[in-house]
Structure formats: structure tokens, C-alpha cells
N, C-alpha and C positions, 0 to 999 in steps of 0.2 A: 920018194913017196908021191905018188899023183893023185891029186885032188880034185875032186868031181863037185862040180855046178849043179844044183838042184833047181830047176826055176817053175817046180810044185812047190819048193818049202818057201821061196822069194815071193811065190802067187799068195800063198797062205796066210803071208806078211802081211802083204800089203793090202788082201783084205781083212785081214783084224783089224789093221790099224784103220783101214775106210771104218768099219764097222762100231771101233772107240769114237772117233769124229762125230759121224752118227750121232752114237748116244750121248756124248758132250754136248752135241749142238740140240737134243730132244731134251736133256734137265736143263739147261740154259733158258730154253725157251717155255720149258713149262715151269720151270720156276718164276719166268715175267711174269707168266699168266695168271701164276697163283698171287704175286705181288701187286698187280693190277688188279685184280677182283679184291683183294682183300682192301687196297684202300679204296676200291669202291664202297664196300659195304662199308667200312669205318668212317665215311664219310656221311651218312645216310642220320637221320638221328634217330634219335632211339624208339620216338612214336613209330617210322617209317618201319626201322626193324621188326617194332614189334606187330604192323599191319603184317607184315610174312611169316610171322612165328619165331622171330628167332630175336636172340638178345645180344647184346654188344660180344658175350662171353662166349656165341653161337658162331662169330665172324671165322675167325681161326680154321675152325672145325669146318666149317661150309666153302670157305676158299681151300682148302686141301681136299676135298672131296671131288668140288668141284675139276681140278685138275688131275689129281691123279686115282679119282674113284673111291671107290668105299674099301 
């Protein structure tokens, strides 16, 4: 039986897998983001929060928006 090399299905591979990299390395890094902002705001106190509108209970809500949108 002779077996035939496909190097479309080999191509296909190796950009899927470029393409999971990719998104591994885009929730990595938007996840710092979102952990960076959120202890910013957590840090702030509560007068400061609430000159912006928002309350301690807002933090969460506002660092997940902030990175990955509404």
C-alpha cells in the first residue's frame, strides 16, 4: 500500500497551531491587563471611586469591560 504526503494537511497544522499560540498568548495578556487595572482601581479609595461614579462593587465590572469590551 503506498502512502502519499500531504504538505496542505501539514500547512493547515501548523497554522492552527500558530493560530492557538496566538490566542494563548492574546487571553495571557489580556488577562494581565484586566489584573493590572483591577488592582488599580482597588487600590483607589472609595472617595476617589466614587469622584468617577463608580463603587468598590463597580471595580470587577469596569476592569472586564475595560479589556475585553461590553
Amino acid at each position: 500500500m503506498a502512502h502519499a504526503i500531504s504538505f496542505t494537511d501539514h500547512a493547515t497544522n501548523v497554522t492552527s497551531a500558530q493560530g492557538f499560540v496566538a490566542r494563548l498568548i492574546k487571553g495571557v495578556s489580556d488577562y494581565r491587563r484586566f489584573l493590572a487595572i483591577h488592582a488599580e482601581l482597588e487600590s483607589l479609595s472609595d472617595r476617589s471611586l466614587e469622584d468617577m461614579g463608580l463603587t468598590r462593587s463597580d471595580v470587577s465590572a469596569v476592569a472586564r469591560e475595560s479589556v475585553y469590551g461590553a
